[in-house]
CHARMM-style PDB file with segment names, atoms N, HN, CA, C and O in Angstrom:
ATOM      1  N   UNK     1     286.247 107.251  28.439  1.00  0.00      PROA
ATOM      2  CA  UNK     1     285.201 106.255  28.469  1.00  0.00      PROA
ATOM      3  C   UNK     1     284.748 106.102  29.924  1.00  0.00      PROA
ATOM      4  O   UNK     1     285.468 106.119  30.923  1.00  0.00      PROA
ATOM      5  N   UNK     2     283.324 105.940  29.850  1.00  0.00      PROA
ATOM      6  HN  UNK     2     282.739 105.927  29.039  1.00  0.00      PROA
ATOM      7  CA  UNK     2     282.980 105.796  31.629  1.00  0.00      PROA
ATOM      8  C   UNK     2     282.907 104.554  31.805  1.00  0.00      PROA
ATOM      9  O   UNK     2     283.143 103.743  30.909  1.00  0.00      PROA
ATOM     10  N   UNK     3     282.613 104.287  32.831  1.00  0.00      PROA
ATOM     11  HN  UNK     3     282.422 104.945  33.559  1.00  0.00      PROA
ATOM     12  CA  UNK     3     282.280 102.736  33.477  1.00  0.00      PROA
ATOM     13  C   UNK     3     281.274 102.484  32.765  1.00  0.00      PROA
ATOM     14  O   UNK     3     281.275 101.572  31.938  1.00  0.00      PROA
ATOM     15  N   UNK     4     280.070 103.413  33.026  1.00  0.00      PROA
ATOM     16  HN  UNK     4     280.070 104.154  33.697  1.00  0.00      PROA
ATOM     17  CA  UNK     4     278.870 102.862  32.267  1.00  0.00      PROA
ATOM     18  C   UNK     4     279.018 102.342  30.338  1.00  0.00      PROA
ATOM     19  O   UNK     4     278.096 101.789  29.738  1.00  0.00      PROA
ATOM     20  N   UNK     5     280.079 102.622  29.843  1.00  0.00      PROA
ATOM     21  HN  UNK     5     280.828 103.071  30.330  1.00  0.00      PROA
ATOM     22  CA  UNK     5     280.073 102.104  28.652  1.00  0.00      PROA
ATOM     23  C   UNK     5     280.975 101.250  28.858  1.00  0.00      PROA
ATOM     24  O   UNK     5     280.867 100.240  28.164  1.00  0.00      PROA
ATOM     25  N   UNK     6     281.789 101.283  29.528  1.00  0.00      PROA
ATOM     26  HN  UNK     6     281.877 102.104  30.092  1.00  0.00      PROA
ATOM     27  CA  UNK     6     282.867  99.797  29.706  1.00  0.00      PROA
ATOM     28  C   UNK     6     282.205  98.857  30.205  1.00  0.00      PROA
ATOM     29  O   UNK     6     282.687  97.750  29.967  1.00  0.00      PROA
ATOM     30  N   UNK     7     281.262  98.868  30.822  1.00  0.00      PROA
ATOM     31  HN  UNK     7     280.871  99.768  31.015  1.00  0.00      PROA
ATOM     32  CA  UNK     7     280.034  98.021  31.073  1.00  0.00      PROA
ATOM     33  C   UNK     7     279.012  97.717  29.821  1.00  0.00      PROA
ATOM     34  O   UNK     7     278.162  96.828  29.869  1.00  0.00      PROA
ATOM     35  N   UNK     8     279.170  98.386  28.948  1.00  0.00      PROA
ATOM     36  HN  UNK     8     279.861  99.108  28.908  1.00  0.00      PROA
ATOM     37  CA  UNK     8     278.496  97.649  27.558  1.00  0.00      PROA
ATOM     38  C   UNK     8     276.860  97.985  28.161  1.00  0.00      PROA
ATOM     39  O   UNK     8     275.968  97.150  28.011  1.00  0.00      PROA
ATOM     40  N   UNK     9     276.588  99.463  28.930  1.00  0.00      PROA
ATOM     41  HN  UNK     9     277.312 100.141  29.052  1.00  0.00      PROA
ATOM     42  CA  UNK     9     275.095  99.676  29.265  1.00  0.00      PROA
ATOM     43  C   UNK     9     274.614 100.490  28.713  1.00  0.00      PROA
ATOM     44  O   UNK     9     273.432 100.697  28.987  1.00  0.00      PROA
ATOM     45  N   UNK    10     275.212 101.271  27.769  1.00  0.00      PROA
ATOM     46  HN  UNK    10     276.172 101.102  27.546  1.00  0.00      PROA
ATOM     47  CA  UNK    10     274.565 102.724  27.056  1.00  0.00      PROA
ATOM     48  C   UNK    10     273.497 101.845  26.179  1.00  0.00      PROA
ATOM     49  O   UNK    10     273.548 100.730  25.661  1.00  0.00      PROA
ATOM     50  N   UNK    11     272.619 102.756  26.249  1.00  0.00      PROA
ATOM     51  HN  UNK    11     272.577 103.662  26.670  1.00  0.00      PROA
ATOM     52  CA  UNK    11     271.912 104.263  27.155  1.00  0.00      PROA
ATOM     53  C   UNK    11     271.003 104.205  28.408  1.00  0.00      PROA
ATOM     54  O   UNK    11     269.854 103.774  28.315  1.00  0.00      PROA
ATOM     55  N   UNK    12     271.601 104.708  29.764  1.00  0.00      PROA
ATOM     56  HN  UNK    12     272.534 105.059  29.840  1.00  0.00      PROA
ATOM     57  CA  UNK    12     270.939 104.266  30.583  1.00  0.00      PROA
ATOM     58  C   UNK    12     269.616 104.956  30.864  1.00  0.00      PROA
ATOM     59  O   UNK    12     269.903 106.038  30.351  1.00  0.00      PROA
ATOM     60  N   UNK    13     268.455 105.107  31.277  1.00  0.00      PROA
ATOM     61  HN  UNK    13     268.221 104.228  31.694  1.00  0.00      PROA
ATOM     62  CA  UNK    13     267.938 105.333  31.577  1.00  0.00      PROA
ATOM     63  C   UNK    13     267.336 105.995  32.956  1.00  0.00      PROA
ATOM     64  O   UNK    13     267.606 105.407  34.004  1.00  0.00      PROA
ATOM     65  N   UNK    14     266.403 107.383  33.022  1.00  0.00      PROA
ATOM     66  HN  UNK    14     266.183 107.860  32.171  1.00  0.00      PROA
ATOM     67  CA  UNK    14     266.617 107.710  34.498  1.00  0.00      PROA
ATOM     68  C   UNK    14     265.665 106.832  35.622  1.00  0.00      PROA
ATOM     69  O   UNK    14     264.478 106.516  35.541  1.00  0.00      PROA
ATOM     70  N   UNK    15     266.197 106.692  36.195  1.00  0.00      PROA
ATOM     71  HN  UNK    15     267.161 106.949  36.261  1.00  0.00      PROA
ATOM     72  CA  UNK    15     265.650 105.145  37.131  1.00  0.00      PROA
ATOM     73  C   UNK    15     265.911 104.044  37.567  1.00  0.00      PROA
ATOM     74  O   UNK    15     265.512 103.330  38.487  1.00  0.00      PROA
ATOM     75  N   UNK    16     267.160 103.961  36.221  1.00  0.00      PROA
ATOM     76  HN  UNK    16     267.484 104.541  35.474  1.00  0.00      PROA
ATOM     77  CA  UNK    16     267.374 102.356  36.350  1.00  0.00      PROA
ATOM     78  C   UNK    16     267.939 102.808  37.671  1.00  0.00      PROA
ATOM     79  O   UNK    16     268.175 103.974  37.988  1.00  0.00      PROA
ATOM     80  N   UNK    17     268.136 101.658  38.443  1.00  0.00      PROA
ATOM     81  HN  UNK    17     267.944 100.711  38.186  1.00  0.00      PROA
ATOM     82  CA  UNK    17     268.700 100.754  39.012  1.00  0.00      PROA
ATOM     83  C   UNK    17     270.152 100.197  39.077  1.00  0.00      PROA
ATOM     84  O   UNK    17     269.938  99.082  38.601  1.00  0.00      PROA
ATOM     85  N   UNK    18     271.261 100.219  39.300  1.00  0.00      PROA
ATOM     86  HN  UNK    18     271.435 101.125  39.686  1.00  0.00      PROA
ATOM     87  CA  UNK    18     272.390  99.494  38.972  1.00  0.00      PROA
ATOM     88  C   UNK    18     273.377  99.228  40.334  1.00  0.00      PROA
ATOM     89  O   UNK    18     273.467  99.989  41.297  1.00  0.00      PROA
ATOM     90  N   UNK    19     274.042  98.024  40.161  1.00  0.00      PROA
ATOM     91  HN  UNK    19     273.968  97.406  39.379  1.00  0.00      PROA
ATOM     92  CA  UNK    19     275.012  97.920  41.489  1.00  0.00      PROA
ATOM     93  C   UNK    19     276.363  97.964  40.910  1.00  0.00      PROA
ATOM     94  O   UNK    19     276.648  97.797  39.724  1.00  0.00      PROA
ATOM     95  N   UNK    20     277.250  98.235  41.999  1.00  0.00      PROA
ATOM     96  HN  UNK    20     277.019  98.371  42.962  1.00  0.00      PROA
ATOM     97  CA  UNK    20     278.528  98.586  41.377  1.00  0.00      PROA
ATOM     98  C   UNK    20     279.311  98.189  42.521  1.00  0.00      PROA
ATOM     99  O   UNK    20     278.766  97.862  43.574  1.00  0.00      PROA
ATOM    100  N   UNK    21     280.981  98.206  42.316  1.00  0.00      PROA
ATOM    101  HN  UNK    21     281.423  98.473  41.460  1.00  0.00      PROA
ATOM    102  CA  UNK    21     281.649  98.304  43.456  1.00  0.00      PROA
ATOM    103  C   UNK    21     282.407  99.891  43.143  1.00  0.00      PROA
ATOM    104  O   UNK    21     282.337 100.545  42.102  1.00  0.00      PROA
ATOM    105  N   UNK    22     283.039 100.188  44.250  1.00  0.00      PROA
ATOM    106  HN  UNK    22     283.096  99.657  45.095  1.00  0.00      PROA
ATOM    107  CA  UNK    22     283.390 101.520  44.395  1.00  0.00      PROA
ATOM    108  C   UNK    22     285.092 100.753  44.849  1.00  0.00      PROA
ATOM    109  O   UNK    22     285.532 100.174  45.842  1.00  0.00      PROA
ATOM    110  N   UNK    23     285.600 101.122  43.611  1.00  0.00      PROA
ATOM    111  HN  UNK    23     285.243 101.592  42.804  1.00  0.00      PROA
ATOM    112  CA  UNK    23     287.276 100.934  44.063  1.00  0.00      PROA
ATOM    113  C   UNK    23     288.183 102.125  43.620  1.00  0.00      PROA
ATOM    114  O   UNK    23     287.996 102.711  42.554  1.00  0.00      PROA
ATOM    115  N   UNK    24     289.478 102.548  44.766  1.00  0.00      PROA
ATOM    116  HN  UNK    24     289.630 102.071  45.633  1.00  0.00      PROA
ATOM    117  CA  UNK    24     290.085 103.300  44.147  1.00  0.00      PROA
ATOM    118  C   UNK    24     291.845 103.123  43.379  1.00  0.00      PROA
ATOM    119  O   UNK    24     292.522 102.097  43.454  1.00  0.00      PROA
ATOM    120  N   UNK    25     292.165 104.120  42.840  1.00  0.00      PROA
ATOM    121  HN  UNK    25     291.615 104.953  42.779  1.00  0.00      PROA
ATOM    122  CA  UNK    25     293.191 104.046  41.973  1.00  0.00      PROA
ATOM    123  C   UNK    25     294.593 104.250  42.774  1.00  0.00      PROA
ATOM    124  O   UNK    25     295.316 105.243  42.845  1.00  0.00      PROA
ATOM    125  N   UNK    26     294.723 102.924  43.367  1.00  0.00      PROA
ATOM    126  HN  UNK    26     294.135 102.117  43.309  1.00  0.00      PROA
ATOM    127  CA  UNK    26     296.309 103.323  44.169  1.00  0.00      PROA
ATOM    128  C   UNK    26     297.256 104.551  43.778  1.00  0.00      PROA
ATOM    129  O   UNK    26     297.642 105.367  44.615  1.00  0.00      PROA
ATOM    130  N   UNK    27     297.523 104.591  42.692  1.00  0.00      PROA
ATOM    131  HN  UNK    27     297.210 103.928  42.012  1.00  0.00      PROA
ATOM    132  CA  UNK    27     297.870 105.714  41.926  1.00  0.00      PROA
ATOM    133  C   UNK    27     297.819 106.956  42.211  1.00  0.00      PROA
ATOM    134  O   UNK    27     298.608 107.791  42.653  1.00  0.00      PROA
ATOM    135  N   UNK    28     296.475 106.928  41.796  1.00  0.00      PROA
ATOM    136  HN  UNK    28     295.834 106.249  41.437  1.00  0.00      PROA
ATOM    137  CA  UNK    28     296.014 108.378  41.753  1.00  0.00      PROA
ATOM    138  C   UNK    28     295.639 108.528  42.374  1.00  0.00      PROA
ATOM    139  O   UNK    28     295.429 109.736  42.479  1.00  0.00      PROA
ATOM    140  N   UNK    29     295.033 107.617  43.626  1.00  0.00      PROA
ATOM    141  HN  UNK    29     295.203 106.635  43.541  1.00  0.00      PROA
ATOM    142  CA  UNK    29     293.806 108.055  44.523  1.00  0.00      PROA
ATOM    143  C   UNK    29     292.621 108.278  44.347  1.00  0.00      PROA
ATOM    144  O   UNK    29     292.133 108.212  45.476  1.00  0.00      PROA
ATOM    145  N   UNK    30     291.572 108.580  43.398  1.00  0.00      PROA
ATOM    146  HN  UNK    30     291.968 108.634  42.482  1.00  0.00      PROA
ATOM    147  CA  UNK    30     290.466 108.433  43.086  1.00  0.00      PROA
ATOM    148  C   UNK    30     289.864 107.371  42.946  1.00  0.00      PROA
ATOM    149  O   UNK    30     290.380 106.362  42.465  1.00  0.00      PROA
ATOM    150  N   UNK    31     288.449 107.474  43.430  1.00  0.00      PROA
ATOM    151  HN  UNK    31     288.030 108.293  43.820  1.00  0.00      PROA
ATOM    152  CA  UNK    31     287.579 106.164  43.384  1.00  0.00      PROA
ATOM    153  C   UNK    31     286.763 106.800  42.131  1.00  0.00      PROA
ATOM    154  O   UNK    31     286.516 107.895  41.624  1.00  0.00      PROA
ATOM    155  N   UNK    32     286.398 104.848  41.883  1.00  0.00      PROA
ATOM    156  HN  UNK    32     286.598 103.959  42.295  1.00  0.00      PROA
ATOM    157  CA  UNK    32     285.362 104.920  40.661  1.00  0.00      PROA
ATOM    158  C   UNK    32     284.521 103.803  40.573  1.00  0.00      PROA
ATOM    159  O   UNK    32     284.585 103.183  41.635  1.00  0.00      PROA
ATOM    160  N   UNK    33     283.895 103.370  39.914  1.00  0.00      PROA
ATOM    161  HN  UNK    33     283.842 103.874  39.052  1.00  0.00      PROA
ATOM    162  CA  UNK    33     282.989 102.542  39.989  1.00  0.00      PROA
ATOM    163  C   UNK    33     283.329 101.436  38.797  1.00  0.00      PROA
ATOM    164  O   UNK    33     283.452 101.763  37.616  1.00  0.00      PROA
ATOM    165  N   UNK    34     283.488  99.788  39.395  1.00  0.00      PROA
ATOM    166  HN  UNK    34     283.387  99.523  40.354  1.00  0.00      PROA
ATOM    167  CA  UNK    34     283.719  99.086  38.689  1.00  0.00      PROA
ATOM    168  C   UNK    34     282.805  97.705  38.643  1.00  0.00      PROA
ATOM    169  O   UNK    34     282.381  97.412  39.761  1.00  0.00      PROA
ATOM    170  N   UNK    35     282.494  96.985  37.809  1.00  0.00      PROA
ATOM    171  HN  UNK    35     282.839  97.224  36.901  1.00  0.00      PROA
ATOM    172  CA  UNK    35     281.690  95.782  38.018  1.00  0.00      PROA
ATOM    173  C   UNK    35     280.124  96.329  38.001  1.00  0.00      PROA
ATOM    174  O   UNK    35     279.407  95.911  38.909  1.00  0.00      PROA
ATOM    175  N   UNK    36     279.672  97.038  37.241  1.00  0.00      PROA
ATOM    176  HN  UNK    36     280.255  97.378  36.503  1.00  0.00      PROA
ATOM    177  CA  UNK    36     278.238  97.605  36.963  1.00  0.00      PROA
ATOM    178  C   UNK    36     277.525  96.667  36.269  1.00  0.00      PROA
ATOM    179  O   UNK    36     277.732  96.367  35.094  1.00  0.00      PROA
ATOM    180  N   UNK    37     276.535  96.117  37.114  1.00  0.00      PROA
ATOM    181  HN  UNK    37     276.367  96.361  38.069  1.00  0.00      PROA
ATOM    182  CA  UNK    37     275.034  95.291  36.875  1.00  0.00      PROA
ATOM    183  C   UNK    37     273.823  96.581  36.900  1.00  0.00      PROA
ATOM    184  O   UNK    37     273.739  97.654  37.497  1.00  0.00      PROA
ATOM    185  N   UNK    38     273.039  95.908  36.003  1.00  0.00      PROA
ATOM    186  HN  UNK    38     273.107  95.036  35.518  1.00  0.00      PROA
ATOM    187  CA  UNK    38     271.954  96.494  36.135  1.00  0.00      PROA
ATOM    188  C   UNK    38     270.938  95.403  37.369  1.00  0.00      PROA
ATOM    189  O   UNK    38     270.789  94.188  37.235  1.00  0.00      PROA
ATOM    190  N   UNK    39     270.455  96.114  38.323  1.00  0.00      PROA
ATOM    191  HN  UNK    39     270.576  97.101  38.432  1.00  0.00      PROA
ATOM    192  CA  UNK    39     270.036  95.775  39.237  1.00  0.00      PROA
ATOM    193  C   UNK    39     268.765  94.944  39.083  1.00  0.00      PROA
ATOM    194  OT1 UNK    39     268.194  94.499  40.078  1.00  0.00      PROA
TER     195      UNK     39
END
């Protein structure tokens, strides 16, 4: 599942707009994007 559907935004559109934060996975180390508004 991506952010963008854990965000309840499908189907996005090309253009929109959106803000996010960029946090990563102590873990694993990878960043991802969490807290997605449409702008």
């Amino acid at each position: 599942m991506s952010a963008v559907e854990r965000a309840g935004m499908r189907p996005l559109v090309e253009g929109q707009q959106l803000t996010f934060d960029v946090v990563t996975d102590q873990r694993k180390g990878k960043s991802s994007a969490e807290n997605l508004q449409s702008a």
